[in-house]
N, C-alpha and C positions, 0 to 999 in steps of 0.2 A: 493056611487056607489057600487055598486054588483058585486064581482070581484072573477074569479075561477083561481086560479094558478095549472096548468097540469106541473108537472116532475117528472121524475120515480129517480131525488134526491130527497130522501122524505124531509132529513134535509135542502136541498134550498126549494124547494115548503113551506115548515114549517116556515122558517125563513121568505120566501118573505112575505108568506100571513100572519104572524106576522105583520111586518112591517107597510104592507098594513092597517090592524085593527088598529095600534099604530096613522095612517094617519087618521082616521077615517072613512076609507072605512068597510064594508061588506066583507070580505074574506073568500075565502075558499080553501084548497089542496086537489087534486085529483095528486096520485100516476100511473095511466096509462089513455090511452085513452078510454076505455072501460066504468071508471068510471066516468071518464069527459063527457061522452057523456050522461050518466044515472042522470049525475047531473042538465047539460044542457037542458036535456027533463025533468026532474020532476021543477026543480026551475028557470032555465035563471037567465041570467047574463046582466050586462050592457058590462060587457067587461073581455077576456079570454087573459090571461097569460102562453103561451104555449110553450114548450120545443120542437123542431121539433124532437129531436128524442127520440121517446117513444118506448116502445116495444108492439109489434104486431102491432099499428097503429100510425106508423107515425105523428108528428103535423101538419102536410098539407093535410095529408090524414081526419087526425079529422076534422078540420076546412073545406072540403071539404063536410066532413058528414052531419054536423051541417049546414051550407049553402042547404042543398037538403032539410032539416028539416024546414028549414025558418026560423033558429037561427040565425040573422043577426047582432049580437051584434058584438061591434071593436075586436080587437087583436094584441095582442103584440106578436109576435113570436123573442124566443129566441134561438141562435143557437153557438155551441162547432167550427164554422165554421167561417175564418177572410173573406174568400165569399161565397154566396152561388152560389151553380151549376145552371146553367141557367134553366135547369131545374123546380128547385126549385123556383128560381125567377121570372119564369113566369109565374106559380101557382098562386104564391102568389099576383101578380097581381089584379087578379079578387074575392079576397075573400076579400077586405076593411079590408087591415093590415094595423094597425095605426103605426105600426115600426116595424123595427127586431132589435136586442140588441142582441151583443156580447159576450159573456162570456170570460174574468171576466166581471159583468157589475157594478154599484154601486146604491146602492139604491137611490141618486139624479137624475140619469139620466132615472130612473122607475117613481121616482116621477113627475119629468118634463113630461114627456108621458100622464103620468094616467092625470096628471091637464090638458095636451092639450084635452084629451079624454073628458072629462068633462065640459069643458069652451063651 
């Protein structure tokens, strides 16, 4: 699977899409939304790994972009938040998020996700 991890932590982005490759996924990090979105249009993804809070463009905002582009690949959104604001939640709704994950999270419970994504 073809997987783009979005956090402006470079060293999480680094470690997860590590990880992810160790899995035998396709990974890659993209450090803001900007480049996530440049990655999205040159290459696509099966499925996006995204931090909601990026700087300049928010990760619902990205996911939002990418949805208008007809990048309809899943999504994990991760978030610094123990809820999110309603707001936020009824975004996320209509963009086919396959979870949101908590920070701290553990890489078993990324893995459990990515394998539901794939099955």
């Amino acid at each position: 699977m073809r997987i783009l991890v979005v956090d402006d932590n470079r060293l999480l982005a680094t470690i997860l899409a590590d990880h992810l490759i160790s899995r035998g996924h396709e990974a890659v990090a993209a450090f803001d939304g900007h480049l996530a979105e440049i990655f999205c249009d040159r290459d696509g993804y099966d499925l996006l790994v995204i931090d909601m809070v990026l700087p300049e463009i928010d990760g619902v905002d990205l996911l939002e972009r990418l949805r208008r582009k007809h990048h309809h690949c899943r999504a994990i959104v991760i978030t610094g938040f123990s809820e999110l604001h309603e707001r936020e939640a009824e975004r996320l709704k209509h963009l086919d998020v396959a979870a949101v994950l908590e920070k701290p999270f553990s890489f078993s419970e990324v893995d459990a996700i990515v394998e539901g994504v794939a099955a």
